[in-house]
C-alpha positions in Angstrom: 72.7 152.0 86.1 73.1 155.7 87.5 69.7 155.5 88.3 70.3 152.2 90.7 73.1 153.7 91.8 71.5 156.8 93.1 68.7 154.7 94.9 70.7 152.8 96.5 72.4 155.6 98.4 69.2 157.5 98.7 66.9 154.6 99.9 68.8 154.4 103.4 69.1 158.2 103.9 65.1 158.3 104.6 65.4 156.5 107.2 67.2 159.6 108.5 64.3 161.6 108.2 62.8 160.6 111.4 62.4 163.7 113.8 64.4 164.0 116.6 60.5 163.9 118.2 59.5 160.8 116.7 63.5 159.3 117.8 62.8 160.6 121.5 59.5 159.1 121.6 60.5 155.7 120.4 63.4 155.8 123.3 60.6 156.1 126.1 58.9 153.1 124.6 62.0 150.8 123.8 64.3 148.7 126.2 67.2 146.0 124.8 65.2 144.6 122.7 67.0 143.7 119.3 65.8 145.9 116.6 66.1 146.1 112.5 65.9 148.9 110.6 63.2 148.8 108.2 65.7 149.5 105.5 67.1 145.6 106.4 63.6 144.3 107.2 62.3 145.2 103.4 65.3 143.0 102.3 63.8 140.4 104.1 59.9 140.8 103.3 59.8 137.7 100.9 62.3 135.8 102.0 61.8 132.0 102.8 62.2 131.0 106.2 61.4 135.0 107.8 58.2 135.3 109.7 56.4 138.7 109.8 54.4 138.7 113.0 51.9 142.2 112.5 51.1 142.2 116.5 48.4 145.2 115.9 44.6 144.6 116.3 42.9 143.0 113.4 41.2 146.1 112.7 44.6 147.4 112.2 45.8 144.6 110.1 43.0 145.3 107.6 43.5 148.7 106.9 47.5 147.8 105.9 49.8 145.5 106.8 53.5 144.4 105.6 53.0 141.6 102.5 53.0 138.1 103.8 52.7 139.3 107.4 50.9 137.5 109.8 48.5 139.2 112.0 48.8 137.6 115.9 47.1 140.5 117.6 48.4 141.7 121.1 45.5 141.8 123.8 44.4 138.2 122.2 48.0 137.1 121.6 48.4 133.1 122.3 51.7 131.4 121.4 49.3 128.8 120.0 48.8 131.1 116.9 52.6 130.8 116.1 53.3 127.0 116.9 53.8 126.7 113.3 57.1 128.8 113.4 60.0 126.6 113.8 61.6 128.2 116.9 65.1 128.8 115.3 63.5 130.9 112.4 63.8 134.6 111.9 61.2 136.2 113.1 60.3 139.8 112.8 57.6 141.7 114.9 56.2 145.0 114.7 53.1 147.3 115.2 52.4 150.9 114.9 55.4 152.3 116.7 57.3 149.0 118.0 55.7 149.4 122.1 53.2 146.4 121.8 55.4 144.1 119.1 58.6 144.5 121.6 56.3 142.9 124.2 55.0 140.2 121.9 58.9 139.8 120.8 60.1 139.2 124.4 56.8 136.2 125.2 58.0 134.3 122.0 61.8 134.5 123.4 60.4 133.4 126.6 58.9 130.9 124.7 62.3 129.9 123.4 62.1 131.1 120.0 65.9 132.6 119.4 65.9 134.8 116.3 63.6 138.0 117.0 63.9 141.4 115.8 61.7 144.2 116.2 60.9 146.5 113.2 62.3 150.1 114.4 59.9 152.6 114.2 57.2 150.3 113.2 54.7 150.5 110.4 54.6 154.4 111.0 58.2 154.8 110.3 58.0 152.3 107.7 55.1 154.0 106.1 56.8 157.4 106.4 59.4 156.2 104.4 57.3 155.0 101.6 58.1 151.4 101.7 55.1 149.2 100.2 51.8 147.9 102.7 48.8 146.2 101.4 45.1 145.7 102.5 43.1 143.0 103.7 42.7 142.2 99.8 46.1 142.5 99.4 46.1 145.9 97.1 48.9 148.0 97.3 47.6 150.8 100.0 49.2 153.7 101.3 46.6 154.4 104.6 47.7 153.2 107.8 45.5 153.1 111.0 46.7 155.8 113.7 45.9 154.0 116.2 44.5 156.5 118.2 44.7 160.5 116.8 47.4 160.9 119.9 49.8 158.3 117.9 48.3 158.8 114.2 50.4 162.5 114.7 53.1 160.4 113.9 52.9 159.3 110.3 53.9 161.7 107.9 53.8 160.1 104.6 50.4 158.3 103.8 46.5 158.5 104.8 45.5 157.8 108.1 42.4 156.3 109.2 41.0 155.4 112.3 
């Protein structure tokens, strides 16, 4: 029980651990968009009725993605590949740092879908707090893809691969 208890007031505090850097970077590349923390997304990774929408290349995907999550890709994006998803569900996006998934967030509420968040930080910061990804196999995995080496600087915790 001490042990829980401990966890549960250390678990949130890493997502404190993001630089000032990394924090100043993501203002430059977010707008108004509603966001959730990772911390509140991982409560939500299995849920029923909560769509993960991985909005990263398929390349990307492979190396790691969240469980469950769907990749939708962001140059080839098509609303077509999410007609599935009631447009009153919960939907969360994300990508590497959140740039491309807040774009991909704002077509679907366009589209009309109403419950949309997108993951702060994205799988970096989720990765650099050591929250769980998996592989195109779906084995646990801690490697990410950086991207590019210009946006891989930013994972800290985990193998990255491009």
């Amino acid at each position: 029980m001490k042990l829980f208890s401990i966890l549960f007031v250390l678990i949130p505090l890493l997502g404190l651990c993001q630089s000032e850097e990394y924090k100043n970077m993501l203002k430059e590349h977010y707008n108004d968009f509603p966001t959730i923390s990772p911390e509140q997304a991982k409560y939500k990774l299995n849920s029923n009725g909560v769509f993960f929408l991985d909005t990263r290349s398929k390349d990307e995907y492979n190396i790691s993605h969240l469980e469950n999550a769907i990749q939708v890709g962001y140059d080839d994006f098509s609303l077509s590949s999410v007609r599935f998803i009631p447009k009153n569900a919960e939907i969360i996006v994300y990508c590497s740092i959140g740039a491309r998934s807040q774009n991909i967030g704002e077509q679907l509420k366009k589209a009309g879908y109403t419950r949309i968040k997108n993951l702060y930080g994205g799988l970096f910061h989720w990765a650099n707090i050591g929250y769980p990804m998996v592989d195109s196999e779906g084995n646990d995995t801690n490697k990410i893809h950086g991207y590019s080496k210009d946006w891989g600087k930013w994972v800290k915790n985990g193998m990255v691969v491009y």
